[in-house]
C-alpha distance (Angstrom), angle and dihedral (degrees) to the residues before:
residue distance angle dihedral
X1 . . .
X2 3.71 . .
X3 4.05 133.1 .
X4 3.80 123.2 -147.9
X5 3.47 152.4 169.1
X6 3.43 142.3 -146.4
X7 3.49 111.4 -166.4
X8 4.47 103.3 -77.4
X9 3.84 84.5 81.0
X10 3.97 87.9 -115.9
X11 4.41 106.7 142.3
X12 4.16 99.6 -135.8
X13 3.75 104.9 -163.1
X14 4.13 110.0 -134.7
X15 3.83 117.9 -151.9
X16 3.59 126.6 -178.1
X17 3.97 119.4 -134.0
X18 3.15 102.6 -90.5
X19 3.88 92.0 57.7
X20 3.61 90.5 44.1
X21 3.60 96.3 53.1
X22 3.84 95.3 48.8
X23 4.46 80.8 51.9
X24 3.91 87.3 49.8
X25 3.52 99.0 47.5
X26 4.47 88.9 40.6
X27 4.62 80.1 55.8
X28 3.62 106.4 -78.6
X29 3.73 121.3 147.1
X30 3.69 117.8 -122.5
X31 3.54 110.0 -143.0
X32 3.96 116.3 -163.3
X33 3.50 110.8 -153.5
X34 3.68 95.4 178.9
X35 4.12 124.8 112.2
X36 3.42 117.2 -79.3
X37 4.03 99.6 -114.8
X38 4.13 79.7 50.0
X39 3.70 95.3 55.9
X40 4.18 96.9 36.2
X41 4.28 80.6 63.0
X42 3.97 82.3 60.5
X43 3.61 150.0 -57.4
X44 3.66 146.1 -167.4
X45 4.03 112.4 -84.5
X46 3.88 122.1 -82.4
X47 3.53 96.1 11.9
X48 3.94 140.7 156.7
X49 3.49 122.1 -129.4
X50 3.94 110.9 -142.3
X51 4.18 109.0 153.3
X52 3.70 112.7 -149.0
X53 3.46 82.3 -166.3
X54 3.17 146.9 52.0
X55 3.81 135.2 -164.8
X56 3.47 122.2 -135.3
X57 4.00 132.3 153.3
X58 3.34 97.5 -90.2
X59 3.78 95.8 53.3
X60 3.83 133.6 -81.3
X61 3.94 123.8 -41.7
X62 3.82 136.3 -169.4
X63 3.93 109.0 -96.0
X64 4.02 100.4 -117.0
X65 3.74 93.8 -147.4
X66 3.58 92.1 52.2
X67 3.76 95.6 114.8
X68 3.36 104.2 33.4
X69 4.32 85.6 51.1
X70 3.65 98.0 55.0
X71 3.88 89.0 38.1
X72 4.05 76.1 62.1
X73 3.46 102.2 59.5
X74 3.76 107.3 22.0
X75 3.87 130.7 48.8
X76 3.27 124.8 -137.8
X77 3.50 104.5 -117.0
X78 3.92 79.9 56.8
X79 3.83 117.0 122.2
X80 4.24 106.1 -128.1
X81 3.81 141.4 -179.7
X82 3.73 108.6 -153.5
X83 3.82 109.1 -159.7
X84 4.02 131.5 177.7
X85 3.87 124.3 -179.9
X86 4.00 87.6 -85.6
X87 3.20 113.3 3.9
X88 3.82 105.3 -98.4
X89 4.05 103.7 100.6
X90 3.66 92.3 41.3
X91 3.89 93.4 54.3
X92 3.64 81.0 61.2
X93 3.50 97.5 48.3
X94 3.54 100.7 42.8
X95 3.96 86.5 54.0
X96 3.74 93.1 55.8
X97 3.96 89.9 49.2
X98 3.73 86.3 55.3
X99 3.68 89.3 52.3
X100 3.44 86.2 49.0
X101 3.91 93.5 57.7
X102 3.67 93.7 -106.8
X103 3.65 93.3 151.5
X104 3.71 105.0 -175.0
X105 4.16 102.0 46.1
X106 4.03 113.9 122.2
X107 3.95 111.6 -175.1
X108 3.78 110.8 -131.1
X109 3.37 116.9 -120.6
X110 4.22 120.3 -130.0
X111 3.95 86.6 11.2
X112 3.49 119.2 -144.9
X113 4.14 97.3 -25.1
X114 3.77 86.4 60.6
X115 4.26 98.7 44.2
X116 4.07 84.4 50.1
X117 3.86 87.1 49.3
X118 3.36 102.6 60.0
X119 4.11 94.6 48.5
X120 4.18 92.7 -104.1
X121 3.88 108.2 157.9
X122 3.75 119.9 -95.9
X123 3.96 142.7 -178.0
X124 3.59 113.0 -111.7
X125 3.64 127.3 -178.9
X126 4.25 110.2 -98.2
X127 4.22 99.2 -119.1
X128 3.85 101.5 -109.9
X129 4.70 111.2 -115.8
């Protein structure tokens, strides 16, 4: 387990996949922060899908309703696993739900690549006959 910070002074707890899947299987909430074409080619079971970012022609940008989405479905006191495909975008994310007095949110480490990797079970689409 690793601590970090990016700048607001906010400490975002990074866990690799292994951790994380022990916390998801003990009730944590995986939170995929990855686009929604990225997570539609597969994700980790149980999931919710809240893009960071989005793509556009002109390159990626921040989803401006990020907060107030997750803020939606989750409560603070909530205990979360923020993933991404690598880990970068949900470093980010995690560190603005820390801002945002999410107490309990642990950025996973490696992201999706890394869960995949290591054999843990995901949901992919069923090819269509």
């Amino acid at each position: 387990m690793a601590t970090s910070q990016l700048g607001s002074g906010a400490e975002v707890v990074t866990v690799d996949v292994h951790a994380a899947r022990q916390l998801i299987q003990s009730g944590y909430r995986y939170v995929d922060v990855r686009t929604e074409e990225e997570y539609k080619k597969g994700h980790v079971h149980n999931s919710l899908n809240i893009p960071y970012m989005f793509n556009t022609p002109q390159g990626r940008v921040k989803n401006p309703k990020f907060m107030e989405q997750v803020s939606s479905a989750c409560d603070k006191e909530e205990k979360l696993i923020v993933g991404c495909q690598s880990g970068v975008r949900s470093l980010y994310a995690t560190t603005d739900l820390v801002n945002a007095e999410f107490k309990h949110a642990s950025n996973m480490g490696g992201g999706y690549l890394a869960w995949v990797e290591n054999g843990f079970a995901v949901n992919k689409p069923q090819d269509e006959l």
